[in-house]
C-alpha positions in Angstrom: -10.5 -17.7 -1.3 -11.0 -21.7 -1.1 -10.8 -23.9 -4.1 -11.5 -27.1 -2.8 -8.9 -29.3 -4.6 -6.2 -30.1 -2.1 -4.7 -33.2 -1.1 -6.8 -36.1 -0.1 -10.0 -34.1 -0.8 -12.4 -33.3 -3.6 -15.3 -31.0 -4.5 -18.5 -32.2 -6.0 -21.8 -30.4 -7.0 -24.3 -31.7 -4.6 -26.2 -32.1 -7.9 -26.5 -35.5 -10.4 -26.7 -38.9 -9.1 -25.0 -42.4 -9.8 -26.6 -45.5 -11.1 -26.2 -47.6 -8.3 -26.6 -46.7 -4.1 -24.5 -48.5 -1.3 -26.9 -48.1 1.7 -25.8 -49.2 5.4 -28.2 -50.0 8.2 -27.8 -47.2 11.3 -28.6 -50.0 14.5 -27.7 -46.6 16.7 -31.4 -45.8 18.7 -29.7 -43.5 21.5 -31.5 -40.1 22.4 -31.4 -37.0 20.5 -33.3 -35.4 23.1 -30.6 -32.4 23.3 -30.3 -31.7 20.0 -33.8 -31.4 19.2 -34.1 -29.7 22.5 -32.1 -27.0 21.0 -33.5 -27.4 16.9 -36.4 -29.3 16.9 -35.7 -31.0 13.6 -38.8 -32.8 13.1 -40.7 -29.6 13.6 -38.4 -28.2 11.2 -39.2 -30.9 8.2 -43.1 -30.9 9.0 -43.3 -27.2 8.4 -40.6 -26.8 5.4 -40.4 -30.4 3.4 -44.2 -29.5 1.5 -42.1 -26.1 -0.2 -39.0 -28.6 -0.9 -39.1 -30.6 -4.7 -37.0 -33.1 -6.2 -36.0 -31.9 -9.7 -35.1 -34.2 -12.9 -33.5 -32.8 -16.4 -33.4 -34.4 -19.3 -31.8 -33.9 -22.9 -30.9 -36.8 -25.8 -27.4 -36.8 -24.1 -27.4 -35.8 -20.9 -29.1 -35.5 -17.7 -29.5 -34.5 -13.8 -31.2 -34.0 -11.2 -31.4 -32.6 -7.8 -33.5 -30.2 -5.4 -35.0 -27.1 -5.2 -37.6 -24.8 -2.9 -40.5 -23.2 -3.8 -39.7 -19.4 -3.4 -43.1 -18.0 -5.2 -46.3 -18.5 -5.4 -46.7 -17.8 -9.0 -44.7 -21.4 -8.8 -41.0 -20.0 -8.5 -39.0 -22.8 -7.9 -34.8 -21.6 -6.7 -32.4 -25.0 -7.6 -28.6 -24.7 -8.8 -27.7 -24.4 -12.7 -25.7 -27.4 -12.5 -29.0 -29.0 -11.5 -31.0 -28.1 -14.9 -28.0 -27.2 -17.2 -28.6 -30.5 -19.0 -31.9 -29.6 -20.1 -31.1 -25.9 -21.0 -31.4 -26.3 -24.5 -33.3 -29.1 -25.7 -34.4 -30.7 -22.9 -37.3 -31.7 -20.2 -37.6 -30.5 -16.4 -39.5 -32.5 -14.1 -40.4 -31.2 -10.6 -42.0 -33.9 -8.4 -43.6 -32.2 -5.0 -43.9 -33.9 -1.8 -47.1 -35.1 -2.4 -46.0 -36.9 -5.1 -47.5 -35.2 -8.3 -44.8 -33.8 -10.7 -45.2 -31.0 -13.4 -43.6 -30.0 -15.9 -41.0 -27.1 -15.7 -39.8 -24.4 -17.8 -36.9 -22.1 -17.0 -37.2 -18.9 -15.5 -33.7 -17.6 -15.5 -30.3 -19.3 -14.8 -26.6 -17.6 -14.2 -23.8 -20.2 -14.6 -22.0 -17.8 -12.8 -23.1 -18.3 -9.7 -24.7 -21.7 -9.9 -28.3 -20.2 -9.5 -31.4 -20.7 -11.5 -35.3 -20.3 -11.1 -38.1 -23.0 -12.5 -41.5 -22.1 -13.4 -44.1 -24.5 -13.0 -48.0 -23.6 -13.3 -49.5 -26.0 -10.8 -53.5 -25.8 -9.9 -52.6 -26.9 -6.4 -51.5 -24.0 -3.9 -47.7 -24.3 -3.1 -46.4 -23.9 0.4 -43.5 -20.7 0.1 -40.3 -21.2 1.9 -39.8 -18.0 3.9 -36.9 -16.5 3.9 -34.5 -16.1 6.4 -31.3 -13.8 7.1 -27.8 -15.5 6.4 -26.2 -12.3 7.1 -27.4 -13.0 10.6 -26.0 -16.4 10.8 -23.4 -17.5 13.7 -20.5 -20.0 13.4 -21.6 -22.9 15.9 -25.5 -22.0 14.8 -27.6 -25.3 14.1 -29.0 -25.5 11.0 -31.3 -27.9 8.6 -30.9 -29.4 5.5 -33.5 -30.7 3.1 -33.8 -32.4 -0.3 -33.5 -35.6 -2.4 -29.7 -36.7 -2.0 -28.7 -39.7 -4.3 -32.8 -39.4 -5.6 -34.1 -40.2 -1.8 -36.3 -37.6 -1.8 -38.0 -35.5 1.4 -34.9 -36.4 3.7 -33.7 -34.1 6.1 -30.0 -33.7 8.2 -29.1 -31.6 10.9 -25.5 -30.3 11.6 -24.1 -26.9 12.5 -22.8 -24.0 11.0 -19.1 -24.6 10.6 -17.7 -21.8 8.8 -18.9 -18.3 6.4 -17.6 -16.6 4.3 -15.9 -19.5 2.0 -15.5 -18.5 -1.7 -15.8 -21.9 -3.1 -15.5 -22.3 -7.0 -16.7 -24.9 -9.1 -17.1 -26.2 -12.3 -19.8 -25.1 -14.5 -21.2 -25.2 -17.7 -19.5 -24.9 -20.9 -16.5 -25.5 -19.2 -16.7 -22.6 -17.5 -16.1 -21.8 -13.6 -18.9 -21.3 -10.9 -18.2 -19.5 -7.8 -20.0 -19.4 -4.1 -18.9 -16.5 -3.2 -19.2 -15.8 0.7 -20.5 -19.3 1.3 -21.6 -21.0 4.2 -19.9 -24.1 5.6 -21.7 -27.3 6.9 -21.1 -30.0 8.8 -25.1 -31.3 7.7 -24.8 -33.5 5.2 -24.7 -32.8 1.5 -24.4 -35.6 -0.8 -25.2 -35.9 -4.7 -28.9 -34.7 -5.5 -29.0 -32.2 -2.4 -28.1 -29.1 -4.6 -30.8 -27.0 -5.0 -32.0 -28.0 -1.9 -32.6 -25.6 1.6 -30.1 -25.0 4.0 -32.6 -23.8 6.8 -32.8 -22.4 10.5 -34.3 -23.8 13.3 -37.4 -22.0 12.4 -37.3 -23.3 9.0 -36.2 -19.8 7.0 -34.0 -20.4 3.9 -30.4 -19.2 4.8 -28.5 -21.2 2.4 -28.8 -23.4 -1.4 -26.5 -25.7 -0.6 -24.4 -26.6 -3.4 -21.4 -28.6 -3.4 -19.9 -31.1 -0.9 -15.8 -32.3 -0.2 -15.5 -36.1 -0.2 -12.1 -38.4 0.3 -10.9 -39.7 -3.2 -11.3 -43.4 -3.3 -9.9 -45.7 -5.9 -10.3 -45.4 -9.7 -11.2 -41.8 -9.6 -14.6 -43.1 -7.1 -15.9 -40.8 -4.3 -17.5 -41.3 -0.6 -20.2 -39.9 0.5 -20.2 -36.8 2.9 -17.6 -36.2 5.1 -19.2 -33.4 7.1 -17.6 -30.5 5.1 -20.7 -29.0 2.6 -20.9 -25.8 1.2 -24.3 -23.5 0.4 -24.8 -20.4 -1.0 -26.4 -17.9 1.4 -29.9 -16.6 1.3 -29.1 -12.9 1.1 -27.3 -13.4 -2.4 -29.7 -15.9 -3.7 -32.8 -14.3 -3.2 -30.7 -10.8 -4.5 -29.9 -13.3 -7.9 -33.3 -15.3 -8.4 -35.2 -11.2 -7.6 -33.2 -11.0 -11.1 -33.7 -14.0 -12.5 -37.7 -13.7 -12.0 -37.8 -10.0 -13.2 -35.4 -10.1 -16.2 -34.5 -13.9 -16.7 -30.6 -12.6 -16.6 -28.4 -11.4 -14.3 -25.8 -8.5 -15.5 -22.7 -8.7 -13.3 -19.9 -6.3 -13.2 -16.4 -6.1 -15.2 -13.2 -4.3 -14.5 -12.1 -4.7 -18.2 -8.8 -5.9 -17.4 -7.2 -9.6 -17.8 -4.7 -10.8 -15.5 -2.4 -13.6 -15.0 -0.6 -14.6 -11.6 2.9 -12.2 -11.6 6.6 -13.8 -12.6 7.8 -10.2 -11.9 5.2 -9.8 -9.0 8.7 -9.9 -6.7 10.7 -7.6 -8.4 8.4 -4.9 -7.6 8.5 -6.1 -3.8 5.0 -8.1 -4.0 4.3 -11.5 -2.1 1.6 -12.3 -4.1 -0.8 -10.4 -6.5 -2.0 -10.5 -10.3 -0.3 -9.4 -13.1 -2.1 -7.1 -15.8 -1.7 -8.3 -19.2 -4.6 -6.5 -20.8 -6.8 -3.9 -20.3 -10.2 -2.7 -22.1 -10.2 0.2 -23.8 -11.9 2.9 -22.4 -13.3 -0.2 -19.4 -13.2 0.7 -15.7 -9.6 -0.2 -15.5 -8.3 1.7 -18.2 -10.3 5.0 -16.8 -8.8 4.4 -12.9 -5.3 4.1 -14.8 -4.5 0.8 -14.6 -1.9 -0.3 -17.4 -1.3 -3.8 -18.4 2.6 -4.5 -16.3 0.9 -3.4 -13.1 0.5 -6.1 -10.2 -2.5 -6.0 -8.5 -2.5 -6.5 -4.8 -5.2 -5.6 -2.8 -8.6 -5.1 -3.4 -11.5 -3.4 -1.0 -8.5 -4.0 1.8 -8.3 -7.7 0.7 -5.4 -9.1 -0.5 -5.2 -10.2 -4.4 -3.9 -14.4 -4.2 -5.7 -15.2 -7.3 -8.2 -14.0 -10.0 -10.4 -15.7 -8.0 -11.3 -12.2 -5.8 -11.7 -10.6 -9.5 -14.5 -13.4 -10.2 -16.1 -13.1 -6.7 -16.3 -9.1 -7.0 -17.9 -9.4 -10.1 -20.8 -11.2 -9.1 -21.2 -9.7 -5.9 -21.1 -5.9 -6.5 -23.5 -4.7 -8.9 -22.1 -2.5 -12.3 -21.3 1.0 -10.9 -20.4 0.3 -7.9 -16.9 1.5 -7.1 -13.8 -0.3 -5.3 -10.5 0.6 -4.2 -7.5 -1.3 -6.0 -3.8 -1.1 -4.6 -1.4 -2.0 -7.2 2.6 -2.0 -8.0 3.9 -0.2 -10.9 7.8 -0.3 -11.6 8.2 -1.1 -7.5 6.1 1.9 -6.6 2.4 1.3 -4.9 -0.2 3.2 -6.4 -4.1 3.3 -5.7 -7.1 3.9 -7.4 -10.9 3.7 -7.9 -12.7 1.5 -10.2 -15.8 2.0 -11.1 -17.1 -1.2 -12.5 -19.2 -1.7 -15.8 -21.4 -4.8 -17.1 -20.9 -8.0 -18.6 -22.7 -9.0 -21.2 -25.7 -10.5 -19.3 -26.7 -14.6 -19.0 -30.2 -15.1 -19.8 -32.2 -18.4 -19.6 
């Protein structure tokens, strides 16, 4: 599990963008004939930028913006929560196309949870579809695409690599609530403020990733750089599994195990390293049916080890409610294991 937080570094949603720009010329004209050799980029943006929109929200006191894809062609539009949470309530959306015409948007369905949301818009022009692609099939090393409006420039397009998967990212989110990317993919493409939303693509152009979020170096007064090569997207498989939901139901239900925890101060007097203390359980929830009682620490999970509620929040969203998982956990000193089958939250509508 990474929380990016650590020293010298900082997360930031890839979403929302500052008053003012600092822009530097790039003098460098040396070939890129490799590279494109191997990901012809400017293929890449001719075929993908037309199903790639810049997004605006608007309410009385707040507002963002950022990108989004065109994932329908009843005019599905896939962008990040923190993108359109501003105008959630009371607000406007705004999607301007590539051709430059803009529509009005209304929302399809959003989950906080896992920083997803789908637009409607009813445009009389025909909309080009992003296809999707397989993250699952992704490979470290891979080189990959992105596209979207950073910092409001929209239709721009960087090309990296991927660096890392399988990062479980969290983030802040609405309502002072916590996001999470669970199993995301690493970039070294640059993400900067107004990509979220946007495409993380393959050298065939396929959706494989929404990127998201971005780490930048602290600078004084509480200021950030720009990107520093280390950008984080969610993958395709899970977002097209979320916005399925989102388009069908306009909520996503995600899974409980009816327990709260709280990291163990006795977690090493029953012979644990690490783990999460049970301080509560459901009545009659998942937990409370597999046996669990609130004093037990919780240390593995699925045969992955428990270092913060973190893995509780990333199960949850990732495994729908009745699927079952294996939990390892110390009672009195003694490891015990059992099966949870999980229940529903409440679900998140638009």
């Amino acid at each position: 599990m990474l929380v990016i937080a650590v020293v010298a570094l900082a997360l930031v949603l890839a979403g929302g963008i500052g008053a003012g720009v600092a822009l530097l010329a790039d003098s460098d004209s040396g070939s890129e004939s490799a590279p494109e050799a191997v990901c012809p980029a400017t293929t890449v943006a001719k075929e993908t930028l037309p199903s790639i929109v810049t997004i605006q929200a608007s309410a009385t006191d707040a507002s963002g913006s950022g990108s989004g894809e065109v994932i329908g062609s009843g005019g599905e539009i896939l962008t990040n929560d923190h993108v359109i949470s501003s105008a959630a309530n009371s607000g406007s959306i705004t999607v301007v196309f590539p051709d430059g015409h803009s529509e009005l948007a209304t929302i399809k369905g959003r989950d906080p949870q896992t920083d997803l949301a789908v637009l409607k818009v009813s445009s009389p022009k025909t909309l080009r579809v992003i296809p999707f692609g397989a993250s699952s099939a992704l490979l470290i090393g891979q080189p990959v695409v992105v596209l979207g409006a950073p910092l409001g420039l929209s239709n721009t397009v960087t090309r990296g690599i991927v660096s890392a998967l399988d990062r479980s990212v969290q983030l802040p989110a609405a309502g002072n609530t916590t996001a999470i990317l669970a199993g995301a993919i690493q970039t070294d493409a640059a993400i900067n403020p107004g990509n979220s939303g946007g495409a993380l693509v393959d050298c065939r152009g396929r959706l494989v990733g929404v990127p998201t979020a971005g780490a930048v170096v602290p600078g004084p007064g509480g200021s950030n750089g720009g990107s520093i090569g280390i950008g984080f997207a969610i993958p395709s498989d899970f977002a097209r599994r979320i916005a399925d939901d989102l388009i069908a139901h306009g909520s996503v239900t995600h899974s409980s195990f009816g327990i709260e925890v709280v990291r163990p101060v006795v977690a090493r007097q029953q012979g644990a390293t690490s783990g999460l203390q049970v301080v509560a359980i459901t009545p009659g929830g998942p937990s409370d049916a597999a046996g669990i009682q609130p004093g037990d620490v919780l240390t593995e999970i699925d045969g992955r080890a428990v270092s913060g509620a973190e893995l509780l929040q990333e199960i949850s969203v990732t495994k729908r409610p009745g699927e079952t998982v294996t939990v390892v956990f110390l009672r009195d000193g003694t490891r015990h294991s059992a099966k949870v089958t999980l229940t529903s939250q409440n679900p998140v509508g638009p």
